[in-house]
C-alpha positions as CSV (number, residue, x, y, z in Angstrom):
1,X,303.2,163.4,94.1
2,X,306.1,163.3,92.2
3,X,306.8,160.5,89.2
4,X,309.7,158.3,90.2
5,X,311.3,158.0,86.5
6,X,310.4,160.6,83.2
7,X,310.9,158.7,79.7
8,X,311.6,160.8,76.7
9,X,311.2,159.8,72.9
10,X,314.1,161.4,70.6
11,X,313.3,162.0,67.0
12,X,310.7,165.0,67.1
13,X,310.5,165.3,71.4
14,X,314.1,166.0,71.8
15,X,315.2,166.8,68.5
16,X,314.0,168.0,65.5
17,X,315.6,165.3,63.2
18,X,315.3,161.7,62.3
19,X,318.4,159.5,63.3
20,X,317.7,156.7,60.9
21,X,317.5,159.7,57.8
22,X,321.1,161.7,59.1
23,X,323.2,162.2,56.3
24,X,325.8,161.1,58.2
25,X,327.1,159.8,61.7
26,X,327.5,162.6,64.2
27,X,330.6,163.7,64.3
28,X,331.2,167.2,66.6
29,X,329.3,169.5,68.4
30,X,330.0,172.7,66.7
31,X,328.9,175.8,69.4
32,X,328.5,178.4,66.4
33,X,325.4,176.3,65.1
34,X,324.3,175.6,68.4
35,X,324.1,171.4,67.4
36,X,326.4,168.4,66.4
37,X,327.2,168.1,62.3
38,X,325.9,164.5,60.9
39,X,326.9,165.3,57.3
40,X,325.1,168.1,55.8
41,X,322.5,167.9,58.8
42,X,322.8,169.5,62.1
43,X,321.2,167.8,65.5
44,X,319.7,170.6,67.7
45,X,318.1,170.3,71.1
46,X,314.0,171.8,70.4
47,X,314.1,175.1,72.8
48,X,312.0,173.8,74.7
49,X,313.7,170.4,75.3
50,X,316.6,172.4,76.3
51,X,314.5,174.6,79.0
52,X,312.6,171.2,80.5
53,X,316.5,170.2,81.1
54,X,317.4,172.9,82.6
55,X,314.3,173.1,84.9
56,X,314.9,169.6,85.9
57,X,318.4,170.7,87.0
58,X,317.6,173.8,88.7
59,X,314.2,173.1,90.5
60,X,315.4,171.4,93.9
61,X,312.2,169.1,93.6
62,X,312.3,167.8,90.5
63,X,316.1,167.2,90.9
64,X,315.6,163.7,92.3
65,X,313.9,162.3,89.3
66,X,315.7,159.6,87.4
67,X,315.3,160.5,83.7
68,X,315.6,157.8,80.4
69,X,315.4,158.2,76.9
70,X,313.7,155.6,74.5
71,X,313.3,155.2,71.0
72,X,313.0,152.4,68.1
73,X,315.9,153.2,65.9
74,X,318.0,151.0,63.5
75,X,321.4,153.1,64.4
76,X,321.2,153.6,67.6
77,X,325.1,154.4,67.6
78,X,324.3,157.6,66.0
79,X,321.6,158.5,69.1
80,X,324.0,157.7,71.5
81,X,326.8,160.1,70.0
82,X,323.7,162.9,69.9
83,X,323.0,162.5,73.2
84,X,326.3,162.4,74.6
85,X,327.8,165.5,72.1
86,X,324.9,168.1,72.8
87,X,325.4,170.7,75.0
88,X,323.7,171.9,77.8
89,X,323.8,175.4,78.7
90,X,323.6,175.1,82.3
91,X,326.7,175.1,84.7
92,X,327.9,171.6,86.5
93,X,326.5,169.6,83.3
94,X,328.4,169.0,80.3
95,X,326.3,167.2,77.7
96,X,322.6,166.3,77.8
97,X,324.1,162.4,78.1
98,X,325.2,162.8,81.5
99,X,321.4,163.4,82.5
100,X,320.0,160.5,81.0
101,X,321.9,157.5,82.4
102,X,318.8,155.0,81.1
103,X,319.2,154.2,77.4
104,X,316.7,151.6,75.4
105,X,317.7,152.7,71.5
106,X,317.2,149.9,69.0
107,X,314.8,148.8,66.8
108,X,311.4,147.6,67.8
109,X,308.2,147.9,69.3
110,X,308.7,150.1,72.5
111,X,305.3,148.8,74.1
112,X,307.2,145.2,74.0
113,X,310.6,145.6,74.2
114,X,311.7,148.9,75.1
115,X,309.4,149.5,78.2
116,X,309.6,146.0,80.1
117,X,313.3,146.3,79.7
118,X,313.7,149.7,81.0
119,X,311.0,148.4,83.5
120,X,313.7,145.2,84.5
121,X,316.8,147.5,84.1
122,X,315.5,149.8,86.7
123,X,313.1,148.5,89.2
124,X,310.6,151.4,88.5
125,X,307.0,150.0,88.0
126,X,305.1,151.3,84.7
127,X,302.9,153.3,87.9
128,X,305.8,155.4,88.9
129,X,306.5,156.0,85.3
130,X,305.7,159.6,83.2
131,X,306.1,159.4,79.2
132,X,306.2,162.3,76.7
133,X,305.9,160.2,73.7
134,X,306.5,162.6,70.1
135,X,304.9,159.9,67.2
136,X,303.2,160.8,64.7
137,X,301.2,157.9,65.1
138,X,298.5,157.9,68.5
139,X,298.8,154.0,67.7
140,X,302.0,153.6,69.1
141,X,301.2,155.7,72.4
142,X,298.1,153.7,72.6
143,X,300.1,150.6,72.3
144,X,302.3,151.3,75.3
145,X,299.7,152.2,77.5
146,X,298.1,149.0,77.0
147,X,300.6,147.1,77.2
148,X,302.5,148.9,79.9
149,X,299.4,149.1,82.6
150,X,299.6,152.2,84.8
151,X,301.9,154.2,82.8
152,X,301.1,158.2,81.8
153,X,301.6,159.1,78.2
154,X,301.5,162.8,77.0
155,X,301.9,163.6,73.4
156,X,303.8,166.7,72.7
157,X,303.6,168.8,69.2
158,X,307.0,170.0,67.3
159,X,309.1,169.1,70.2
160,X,308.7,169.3,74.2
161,X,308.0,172.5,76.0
162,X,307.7,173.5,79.5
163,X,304.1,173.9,79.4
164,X,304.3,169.7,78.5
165,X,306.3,169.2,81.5
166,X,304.3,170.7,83.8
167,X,301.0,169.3,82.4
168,X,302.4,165.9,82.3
169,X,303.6,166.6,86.5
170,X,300.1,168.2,87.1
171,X,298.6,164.9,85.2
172,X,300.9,162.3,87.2
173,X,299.7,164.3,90.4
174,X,295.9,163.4,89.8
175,X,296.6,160.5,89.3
176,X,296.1,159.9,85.7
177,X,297.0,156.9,83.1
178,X,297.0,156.2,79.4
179,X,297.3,159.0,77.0
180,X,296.8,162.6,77.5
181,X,296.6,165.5,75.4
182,X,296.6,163.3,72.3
183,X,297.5,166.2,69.6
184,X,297.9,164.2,66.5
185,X,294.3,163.0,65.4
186,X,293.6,161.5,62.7
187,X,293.1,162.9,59.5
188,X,290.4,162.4,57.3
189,X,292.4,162.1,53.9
190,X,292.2,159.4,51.6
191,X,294.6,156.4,52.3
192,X,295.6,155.8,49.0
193,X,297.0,159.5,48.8
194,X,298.7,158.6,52.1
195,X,300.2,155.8,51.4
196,X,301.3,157.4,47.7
197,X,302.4,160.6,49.8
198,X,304.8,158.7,52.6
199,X,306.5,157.2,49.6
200,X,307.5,160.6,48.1
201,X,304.4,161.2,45.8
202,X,303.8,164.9,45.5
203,X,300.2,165.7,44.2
204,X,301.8,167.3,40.6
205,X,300.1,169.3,38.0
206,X,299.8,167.1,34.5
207,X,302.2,169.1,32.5
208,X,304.8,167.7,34.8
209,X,303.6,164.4,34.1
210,X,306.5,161.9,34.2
211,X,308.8,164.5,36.5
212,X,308.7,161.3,38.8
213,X,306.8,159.1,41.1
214,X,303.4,161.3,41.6
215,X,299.8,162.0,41.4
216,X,299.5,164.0,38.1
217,X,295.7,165.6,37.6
218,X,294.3,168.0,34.6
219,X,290.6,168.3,34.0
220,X,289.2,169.9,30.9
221,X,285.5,172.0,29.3
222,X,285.0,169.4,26.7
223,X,284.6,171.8,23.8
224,X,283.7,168.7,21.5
225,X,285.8,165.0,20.2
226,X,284.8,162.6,18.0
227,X,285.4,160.6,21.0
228,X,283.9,162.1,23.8
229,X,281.3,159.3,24.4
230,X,283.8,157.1,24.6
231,X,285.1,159.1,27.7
232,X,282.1,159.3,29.0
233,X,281.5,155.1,29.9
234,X,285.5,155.4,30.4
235,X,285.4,155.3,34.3
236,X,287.2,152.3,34.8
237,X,291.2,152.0,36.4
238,X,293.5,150.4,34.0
239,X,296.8,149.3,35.8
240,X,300.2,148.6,34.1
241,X,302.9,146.1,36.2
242,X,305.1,147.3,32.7
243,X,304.7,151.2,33.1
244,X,303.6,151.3,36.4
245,X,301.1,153.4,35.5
246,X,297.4,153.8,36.7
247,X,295.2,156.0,34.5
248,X,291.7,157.3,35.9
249,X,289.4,159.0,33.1
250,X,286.1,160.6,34.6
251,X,283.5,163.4,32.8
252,X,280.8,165.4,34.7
253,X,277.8,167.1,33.7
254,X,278.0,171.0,34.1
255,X,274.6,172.7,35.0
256,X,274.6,174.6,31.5
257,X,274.9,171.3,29.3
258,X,278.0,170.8,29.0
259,X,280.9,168.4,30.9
260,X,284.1,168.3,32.2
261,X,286.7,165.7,31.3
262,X,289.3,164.8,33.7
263,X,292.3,162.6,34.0
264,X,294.6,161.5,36.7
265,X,297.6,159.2,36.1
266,X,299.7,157.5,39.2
267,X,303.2,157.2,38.3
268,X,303.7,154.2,40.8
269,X,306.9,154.8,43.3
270,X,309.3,152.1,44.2
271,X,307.3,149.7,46.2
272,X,310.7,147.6,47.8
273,X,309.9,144.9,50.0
274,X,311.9,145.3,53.7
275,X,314.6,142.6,54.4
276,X,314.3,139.2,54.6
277,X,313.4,137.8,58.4
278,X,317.6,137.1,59.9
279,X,317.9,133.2,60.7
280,X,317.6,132.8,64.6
281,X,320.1,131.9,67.0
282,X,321.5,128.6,67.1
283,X,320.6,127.4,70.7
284,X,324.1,125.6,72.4
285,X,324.4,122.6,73.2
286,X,322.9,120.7,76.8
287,X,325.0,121.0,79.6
288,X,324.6,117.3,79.6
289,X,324.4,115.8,83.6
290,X,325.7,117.6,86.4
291,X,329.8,117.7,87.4
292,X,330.7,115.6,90.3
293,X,331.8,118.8,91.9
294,X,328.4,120.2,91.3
295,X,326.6,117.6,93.2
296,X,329.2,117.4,96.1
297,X,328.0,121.4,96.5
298,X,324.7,121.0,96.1
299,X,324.1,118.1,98.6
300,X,326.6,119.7,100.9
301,X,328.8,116.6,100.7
302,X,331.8,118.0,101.7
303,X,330.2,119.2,105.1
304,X,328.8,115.6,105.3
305,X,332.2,113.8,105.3
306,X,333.9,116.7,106.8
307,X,331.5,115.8,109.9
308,X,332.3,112.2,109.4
309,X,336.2,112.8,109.8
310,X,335.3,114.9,113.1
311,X,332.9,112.4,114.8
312,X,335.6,109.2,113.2
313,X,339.0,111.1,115.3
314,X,336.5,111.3,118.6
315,X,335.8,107.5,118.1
316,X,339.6,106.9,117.2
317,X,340.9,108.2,120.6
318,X,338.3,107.3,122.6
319,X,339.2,103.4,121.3
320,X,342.9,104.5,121.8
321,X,341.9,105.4,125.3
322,X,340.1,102.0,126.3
323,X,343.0,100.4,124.8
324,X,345.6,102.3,127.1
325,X,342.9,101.3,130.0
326,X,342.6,97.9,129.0
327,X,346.5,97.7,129.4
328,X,346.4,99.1,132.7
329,X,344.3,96.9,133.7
330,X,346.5,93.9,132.2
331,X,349.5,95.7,134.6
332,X,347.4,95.8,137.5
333,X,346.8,92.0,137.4
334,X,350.6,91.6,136.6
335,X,351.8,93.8,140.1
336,X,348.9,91.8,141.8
337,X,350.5,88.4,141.1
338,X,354.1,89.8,141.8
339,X,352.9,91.0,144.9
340,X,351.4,87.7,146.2
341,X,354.4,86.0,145.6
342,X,356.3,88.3,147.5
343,X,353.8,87.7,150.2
344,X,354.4,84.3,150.2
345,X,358.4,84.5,150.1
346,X,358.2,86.9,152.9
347,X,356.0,84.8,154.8
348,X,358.1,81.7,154.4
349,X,360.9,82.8,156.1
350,X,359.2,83.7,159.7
351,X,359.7,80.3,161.0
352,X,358.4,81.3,164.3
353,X,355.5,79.0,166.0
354,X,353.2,82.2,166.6
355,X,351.2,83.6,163.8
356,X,351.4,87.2,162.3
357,X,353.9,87.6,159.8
358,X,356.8,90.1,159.7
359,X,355.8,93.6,160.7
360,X,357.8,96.6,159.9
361,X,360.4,98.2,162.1
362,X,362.3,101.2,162.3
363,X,364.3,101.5,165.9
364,X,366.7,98.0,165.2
365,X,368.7,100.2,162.1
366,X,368.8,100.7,159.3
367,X,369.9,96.6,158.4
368,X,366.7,95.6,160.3
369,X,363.5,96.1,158.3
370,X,361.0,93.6,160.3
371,X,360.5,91.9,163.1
372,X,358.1,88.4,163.5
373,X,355.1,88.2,165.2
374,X,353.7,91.5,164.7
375,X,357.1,93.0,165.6
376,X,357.3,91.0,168.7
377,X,358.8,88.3,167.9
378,X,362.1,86.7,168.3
379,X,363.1,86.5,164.5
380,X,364.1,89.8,162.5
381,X,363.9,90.2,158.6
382,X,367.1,91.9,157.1
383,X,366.8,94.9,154.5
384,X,369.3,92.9,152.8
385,X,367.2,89.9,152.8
386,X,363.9,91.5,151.6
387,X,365.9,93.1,148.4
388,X,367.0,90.1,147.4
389,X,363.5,89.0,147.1
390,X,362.1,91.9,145.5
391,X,365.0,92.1,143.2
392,X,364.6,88.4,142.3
393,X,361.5,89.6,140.9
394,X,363.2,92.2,138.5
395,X,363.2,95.3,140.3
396,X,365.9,97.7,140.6
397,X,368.1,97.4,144.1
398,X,368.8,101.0,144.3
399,X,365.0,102.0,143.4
400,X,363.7,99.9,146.1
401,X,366.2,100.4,148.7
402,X,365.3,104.4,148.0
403,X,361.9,104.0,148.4
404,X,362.3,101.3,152.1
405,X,364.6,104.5,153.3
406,X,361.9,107.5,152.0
407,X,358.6,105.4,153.1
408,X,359.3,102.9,156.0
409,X,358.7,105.2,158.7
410,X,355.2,105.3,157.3
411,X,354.6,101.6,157.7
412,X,355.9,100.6,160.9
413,X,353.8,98.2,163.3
414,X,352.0,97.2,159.0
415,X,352.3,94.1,157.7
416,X,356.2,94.2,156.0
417,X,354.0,92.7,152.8
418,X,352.1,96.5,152.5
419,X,355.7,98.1,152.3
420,X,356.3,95.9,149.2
421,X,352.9,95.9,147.7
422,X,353.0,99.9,148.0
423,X,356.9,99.8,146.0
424,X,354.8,97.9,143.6
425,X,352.0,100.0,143.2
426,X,353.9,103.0,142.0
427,X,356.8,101.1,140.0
428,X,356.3,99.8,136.6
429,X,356.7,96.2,135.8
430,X,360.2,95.0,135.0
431,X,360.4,93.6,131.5
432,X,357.8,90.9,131.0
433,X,357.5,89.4,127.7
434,X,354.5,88.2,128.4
435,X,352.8,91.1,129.2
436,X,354.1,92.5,126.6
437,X,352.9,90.2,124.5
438,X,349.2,91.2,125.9
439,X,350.0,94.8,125.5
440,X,350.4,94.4,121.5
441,X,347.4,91.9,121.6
442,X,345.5,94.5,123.3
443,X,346.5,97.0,120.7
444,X,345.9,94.6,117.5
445,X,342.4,94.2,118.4
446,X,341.3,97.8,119.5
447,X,342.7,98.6,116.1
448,X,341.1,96.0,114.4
449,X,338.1,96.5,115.6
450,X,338.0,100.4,115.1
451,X,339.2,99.7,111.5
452,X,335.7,97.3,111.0
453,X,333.6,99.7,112.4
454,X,335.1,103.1,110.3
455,X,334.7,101.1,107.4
456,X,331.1,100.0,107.9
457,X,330.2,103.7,109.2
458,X,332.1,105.1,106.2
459,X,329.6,102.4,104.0
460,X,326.8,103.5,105.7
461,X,327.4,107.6,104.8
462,X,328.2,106.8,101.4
463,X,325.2,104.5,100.8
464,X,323.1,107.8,102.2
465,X,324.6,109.9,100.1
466,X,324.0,107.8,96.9
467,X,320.4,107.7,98.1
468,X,319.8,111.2,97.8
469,X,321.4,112.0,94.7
470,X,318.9,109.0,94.0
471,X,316.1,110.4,95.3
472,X,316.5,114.1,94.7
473,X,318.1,113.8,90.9
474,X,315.5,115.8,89.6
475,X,316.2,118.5,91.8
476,X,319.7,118.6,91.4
477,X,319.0,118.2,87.7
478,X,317.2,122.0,87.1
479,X,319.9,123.5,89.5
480,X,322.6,122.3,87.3
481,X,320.4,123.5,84.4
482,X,319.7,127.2,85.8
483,X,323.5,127.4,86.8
484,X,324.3,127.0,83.7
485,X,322.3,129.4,82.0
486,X,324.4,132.2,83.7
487,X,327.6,130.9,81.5
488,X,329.0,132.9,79.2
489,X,327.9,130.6,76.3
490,X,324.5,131.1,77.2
491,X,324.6,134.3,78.0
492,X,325.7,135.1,74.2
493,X,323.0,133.1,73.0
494,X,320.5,135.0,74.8
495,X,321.9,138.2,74.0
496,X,321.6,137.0,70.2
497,X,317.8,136.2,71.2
498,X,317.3,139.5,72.1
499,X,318.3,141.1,69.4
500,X,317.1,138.6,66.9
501,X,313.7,139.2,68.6
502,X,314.0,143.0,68.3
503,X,314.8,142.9,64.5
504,X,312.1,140.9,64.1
505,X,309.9,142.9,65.2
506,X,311.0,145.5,63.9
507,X,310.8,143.7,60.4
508,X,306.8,142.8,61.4
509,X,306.1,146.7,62.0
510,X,308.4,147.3,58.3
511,X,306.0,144.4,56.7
512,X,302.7,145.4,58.1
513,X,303.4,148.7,56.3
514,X,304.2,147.0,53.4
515,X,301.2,145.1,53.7
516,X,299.2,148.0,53.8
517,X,300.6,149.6,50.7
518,X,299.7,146.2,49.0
519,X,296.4,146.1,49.8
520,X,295.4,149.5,49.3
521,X,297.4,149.6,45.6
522,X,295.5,146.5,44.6
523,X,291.7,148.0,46.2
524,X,292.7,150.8,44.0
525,X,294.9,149.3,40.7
526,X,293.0,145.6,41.0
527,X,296.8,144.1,40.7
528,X,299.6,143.8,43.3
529,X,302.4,142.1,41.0
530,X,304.9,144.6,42.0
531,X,304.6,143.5,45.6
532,X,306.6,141.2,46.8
533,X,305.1,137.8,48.6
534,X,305.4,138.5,52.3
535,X,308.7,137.5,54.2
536,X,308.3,135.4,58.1
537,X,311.0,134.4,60.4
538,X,311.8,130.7,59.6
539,X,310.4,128.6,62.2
540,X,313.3,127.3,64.6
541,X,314.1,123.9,66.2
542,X,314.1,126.0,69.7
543,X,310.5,125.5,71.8
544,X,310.3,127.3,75.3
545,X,307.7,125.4,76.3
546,X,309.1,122.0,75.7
547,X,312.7,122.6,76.0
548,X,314.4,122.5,79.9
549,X,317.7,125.1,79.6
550,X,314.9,127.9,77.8
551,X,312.1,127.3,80.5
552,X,315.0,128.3,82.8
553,X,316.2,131.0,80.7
554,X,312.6,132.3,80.8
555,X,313.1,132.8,84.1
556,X,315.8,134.9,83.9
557,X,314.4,137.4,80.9
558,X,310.6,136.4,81.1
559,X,310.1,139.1,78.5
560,X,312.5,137.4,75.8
561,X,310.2,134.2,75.5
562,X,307.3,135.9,74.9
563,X,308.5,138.2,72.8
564,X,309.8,135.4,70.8
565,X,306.6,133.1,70.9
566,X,305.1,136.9,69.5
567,X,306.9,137.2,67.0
568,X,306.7,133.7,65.3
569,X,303.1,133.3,66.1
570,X,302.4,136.0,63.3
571,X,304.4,133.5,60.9
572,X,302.3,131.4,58.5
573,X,304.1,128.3,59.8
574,X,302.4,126.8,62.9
575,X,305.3,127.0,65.5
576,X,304.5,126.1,69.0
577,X,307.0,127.5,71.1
């Protein structure tokens, strides 16, 4: 089983220098000297980092890993040009940049910054992660496996070798976690001397006393002094804030009788406080309520009253279309009462003393349209005669006369009345201002009416709209919020979190050191004067807890508020964020 992801430190893993201590930036790879000129110094790849690359490339299994660099550096500008300037000897890859697409370089603790955000910037689980880790310091390894559970750590010595990759592979395949092969233990020297030593303290014979900061020792066979007793009660420190001086006077016994005198003086080096804590981002300004057009989206409004206008044009023509039958209607009952009279015209002129109205002939010509008495009567009815009638009602001569020549035949033996009533039927009404006048009455009122009822069911949408901005404000409230943590406003401010956070930390680690020194000069001087008074980040206004755009933004970087409660909980000012 393969890891999914291999994380190497720089400074000492990679490369034998220190970024943050180049004399320069990097400025070219230079192939005679096999590295990239910073200055005076020269970055060059440890052998053995260079063969782990090229054994990534070459072996077909291992060519699938994803690969990242880490490291907590203040000019991480000046890691990046390395990385991307070195050289690989190995055809198809350029520079060792172009192998290690995932970059966290900046300051601060990796455990807490640099690892959950590769983590987040990758998708890769701390369980599918292998580490060869390069500090001096088993602390720090210690640190990240704690605090990034399931991860594999291996220390490596002068640089990484193949015999660290495969033991880190071989490790990952049993399915081991924490920190391996921890190479760096612990030395059993005096702190003091440490401390003096990381701050450029050589250990100096006494006739270069004053050469510099230093430990300068010279011990002595008392041969005799008129104030040799006095050196012997003399084992007390005497510390100097003025001369920065500490003076240690001790005498032994030697088996023969006589002593030993011996002094050691501590020229004190330059105990400068790190930098002040950086003021924290100024948090922007509430959103303040959502837009209209926000809450139009978010309560799909716009579908809501796009619906209405659908289901309000159905309604519309479907009142247009009762309207139209309403008229129709209004028609039919005028051709009704058209027709009757007709009947009764027709049926006044058969003056014949037998009953059964003019019937409809075809056989007398085409002058003759009826005959009395069922057609058997005595008395005829004259096309002429019958137009006259019908056109006395408003009808057209030529348009009935048309339709007596196309449709008699199909009457004949019929009551003559059934001819007229069928002309009727199929013929509009002649002008009628009366029914007319209905027509437009019809019209006003379907009109009217649809008009009260839109309005009421347009009342009635709005009201339930209202409602549930009403009822689900809150709702719509944190949407708006978490919308608008994604502008670029906010997006700046959190990016000036970030990095705010990450100095900070960085700061705390430069402090604690500090700290140390202070402590340890004044168990052994008795006086810490030249220390400055410890430095915290001022307490800002800005509380994730309490305040509704960061609870959000939490949610987006769930590391960053953390971080940040971390880093001003160590403050002495009681700041609950």
């Amino acid at each position: 089983m393969l890891p999914t992801l291999i994380v190497f430190d720089l400074d000492k893993c990679l490369w034998s220098n220190e970024i943050d201590k180049l004399d320069a930036s990097p400025s070219a790879y230079d192939q005679s000297v096999d590295g990239v000129w910073a200055g005076s110094d020269v970055v060059r790849l440890f052998p053995g980092a260079r063969n782990v690359m090229q054994a990534l490339l070459a072996d077909e299994h291992l060519q699938t890993l994803r690969l990242a660099v880490v490291a907590a550096v203040e000019f991480s500008e000046h890691a990046h040009a390395c990385l991307d300037m070195l050289l690989l000897d190995y055809e198809g890859c350029e520079n060792l940049g172009r192998l290690v697409p995932h970059r966290q370089i900046y300051p601060g603790p990796k455990a807490r910054s640099h690892f959950p955000r590769l983590r987040e910037d990758t998708g890769i689980p701390y369980t599918e992660m292998l580490y060869f880790d390069a500090s001096t310091d088993s602390e720090v390894a210690v640190d990240i496996a704690s605090s990034c559970p399931g991860i594999l750590c291996v220390r490596t010595a002068d640089g990484i070798s193949e015999s660290d990759l495969d033991f880190g592979l071989a490790a990952f395949a049993e399915g081991k976690k924490g920190v391996h092969r921890d190479v760096f233990p612990r030395k059993a020297a005096s702190p003091f001397r440490e401390m003096l030593a990381s701050r450029g303290c050589k250990s100096e014979s006494i006739q270069n006393l004053g050469a510099g900061p230093g430990i300068y020792t010279c011990s002595w066979r008392c041969v005799g002094s008129c104030s040799c007793d006095k050196l012997y009660s003399n084992d007390n420190i005497s510390g100097s804030s003025r001369w920065g001086c500490v003076h240690r006077w001790r005498t032994a016994p030697l088996p023969d009788g006589g002593h030993v005198h011996s002094f050691t003086s501590v020229h004190a080096p330059s105990f400068k406080s790190p930098p002040a804590f950086p003021a924290p981002p100024l948090r922007p300004e509430s959103p303040g309520p959502p837009s209209n057009d926000f809450l139009r989206k978010f309560f799909d409004e716009d579908e809501a009253w796009l619906q209405f206008r659908i289901e309000e044009d159905k309604l519309k023509t479907k009142a247009e279309e009762q309207s139209e039958v309403d008229q129709i209607l209004q028609e039919d009952l005028a051709k009704d009462d058209i027709g009757k009279a007709l009947r009764e015209s027709i049926a006044a002129l058969d003056s014949c003393s037998e009953t059964g109205g003019f019937a409809v002939i075809a056989n007398e010509g085409s002058f003759v349209v009826g005959r009395c008495c069922e057609g058997k009567g005595s008395h005829t009815l004259s096309l002429k005669k019958l137009v006259e009638m019908v056109t006395g009602s408003g009808y057209g001569r030529e348009v009935f006369e048309d339709f007596v020549a196309l449709e008699k035949t199909n009457y004949i033996g019929q009551d003559l009345s059934r001819l007229v009533r069928a002309f009727i039927k199929i013929t509009p009404v002649p002008d009628n201002p009366e029914l007319e006048a209905k027509f437009e009455e019809i019209d006003a009122l379907a009109a009217e009416v649809w008009v009260r009822d839109h309005a009421h069911r347009k009342n009635i949408l709005q009201d339930q709209l209202v409602q549930k901005r009403a009822e689900q404000s809150e709702e719509a409230m944190e949407e708006w919020l978490a919308s608008r943590i994604h502008t670029p406003i906010w997006q700046d401010f959190l990016k000036k979190a970030e990095d705010w956070v990450a100095r900070c930390e960085s700061l705390h680690e430069q402090w604690d050191q500090f700290e140390s020194a202070r402590s340890q000069w004044k168990a052994e001087v008795g006086d810490d004067r030249r220390f400055a008074d410890r430095s915290f980040p001022s307490a800002p206004t800005t509380r994730w807890a309490t305040d509704s755009m960061l609870q959000h933004a939490a949610k987006v970087v769930p590391h960053l508020a953390t971080r940040w409660e971390q880093v001003l909980s160590r403050s002495s000012i009681s700041c609950s964020v």
